[in-house]
N, C-alpha and C positions, 0 to 999 in steps of 0.2 A: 504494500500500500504506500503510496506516495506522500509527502510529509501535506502538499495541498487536501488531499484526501482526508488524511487523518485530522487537520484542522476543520474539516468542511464538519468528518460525524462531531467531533468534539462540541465544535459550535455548536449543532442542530442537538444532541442528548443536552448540554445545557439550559437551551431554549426550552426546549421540552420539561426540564427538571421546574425549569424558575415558573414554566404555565401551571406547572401543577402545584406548584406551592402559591402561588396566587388566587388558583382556584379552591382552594382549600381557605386559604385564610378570608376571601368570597365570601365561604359558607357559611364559617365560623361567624363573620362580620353580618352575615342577614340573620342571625337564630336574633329573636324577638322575645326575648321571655311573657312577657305583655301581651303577648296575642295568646302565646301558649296556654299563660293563667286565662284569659278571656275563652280559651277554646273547654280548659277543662272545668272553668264555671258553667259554661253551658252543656257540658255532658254531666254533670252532677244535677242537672235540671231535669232531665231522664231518666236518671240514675235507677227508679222505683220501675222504670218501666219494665227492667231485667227478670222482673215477678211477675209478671203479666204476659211475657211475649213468648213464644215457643217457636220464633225464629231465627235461623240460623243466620240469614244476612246482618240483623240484628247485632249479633255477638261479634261477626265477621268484619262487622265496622268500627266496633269499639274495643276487640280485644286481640292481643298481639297472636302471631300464629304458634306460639310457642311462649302462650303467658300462663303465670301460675298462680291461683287464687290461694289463701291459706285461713280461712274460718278457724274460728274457737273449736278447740273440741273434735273437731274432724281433720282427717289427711287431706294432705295439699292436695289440690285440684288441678290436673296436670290436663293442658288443654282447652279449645273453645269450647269442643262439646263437652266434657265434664265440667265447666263450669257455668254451660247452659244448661242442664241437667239438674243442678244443684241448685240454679237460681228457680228455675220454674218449677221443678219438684212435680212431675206431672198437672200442673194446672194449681197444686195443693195450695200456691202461694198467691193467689189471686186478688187477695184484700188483704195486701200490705200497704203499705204507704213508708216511704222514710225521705226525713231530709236530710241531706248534707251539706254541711259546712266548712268548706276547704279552709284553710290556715295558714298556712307558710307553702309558698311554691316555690322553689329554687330548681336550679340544673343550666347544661347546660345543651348544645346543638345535638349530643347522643341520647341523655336520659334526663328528666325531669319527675323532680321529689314532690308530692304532695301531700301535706300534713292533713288533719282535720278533725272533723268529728260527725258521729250520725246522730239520728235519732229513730224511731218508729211511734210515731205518735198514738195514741188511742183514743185517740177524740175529744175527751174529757179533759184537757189541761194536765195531760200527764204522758208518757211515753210505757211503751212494752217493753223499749230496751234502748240503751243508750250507749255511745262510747268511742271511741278512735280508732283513726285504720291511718295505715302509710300505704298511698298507694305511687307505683315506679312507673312513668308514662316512656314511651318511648315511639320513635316515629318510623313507620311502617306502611310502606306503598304509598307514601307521602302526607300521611295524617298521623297524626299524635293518641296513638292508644293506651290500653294500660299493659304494660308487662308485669308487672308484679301487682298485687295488693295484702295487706294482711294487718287484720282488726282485730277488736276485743272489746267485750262488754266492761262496763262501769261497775253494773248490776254485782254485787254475791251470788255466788253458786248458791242453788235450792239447796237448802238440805234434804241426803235422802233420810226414808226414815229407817 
């Protein structure tokens, strides 16, 4: 190879290297945390609908393809459909209601933290159950879903008798 030659790839791997690292610090520079918390305020807006739907596009828009739910009391729930399975419970869960109150959202252009708190109201001025979950968003076919979450009641364990 000719020393013109070798100057020509040199230059052009260069140019190449310095695109990609522009394009990179690009992306880094468009992550928007503020739209992100705005995105998962308004999927916490929904959030009850998880009880009520027995469809899979559903889940398929809001949970990673390889995300893991982790409830009280029961084994992680590994996937869409076992954690559509869980939330609809054949139909059983149909009159639930809960809000949620997101709290601290931090992260950054890979993953995003969400602090917070639930509720399940009972109508009455009081709740059936309350308490906190971390749920881990992460961005997937170009939307922000959740890949991780994992809560816990406020409430005491019943006693058995």
């Amino acid at each position: 190879m000719s020393i013109k030659n070798l100057i020509v790839a040199c230059c052009s791997m260069l140019g190449l290297a310095c695109s990609n690292t522009e394009k990179t610090a690009l992306e880094k520079d468009s992550f928007d945390i503020n739209s992100v918390k705005s995105h998962i305020v308004e999927m916490n807006k929904s959030y009850g609908d998880r009880f009520i739907k027995n469809d899979t596009s559903f889940y398929y828009s809001r949970y990673c393809k390889d995300a893991i739910a982790m409830p009280e009391r029961v084994n992680a729930l590994i996937g869409r459909d076992a954690i559509m399975s869980y939330y609809y419970d054949n139909g059983a869960n149909r009159d639930f209601k809960i809000e949620i109150l997101a709290g601290n959202i931090y992260g950054n252009n890979e993953l995003v933290i969400e602090e917070g708190t639930y509720s399940f109201p009972d109508g009455k001025g009081g709740s059936f159950d309350d308490g906190k979950f971390i749920a881990i968003w992460k961005q997937e076919e170009g939307a922000w879903k959740l890949y991780r979450e994992i809560w816990n009641t406020n409430n005491k364990p019943s006693s058995s008798p």
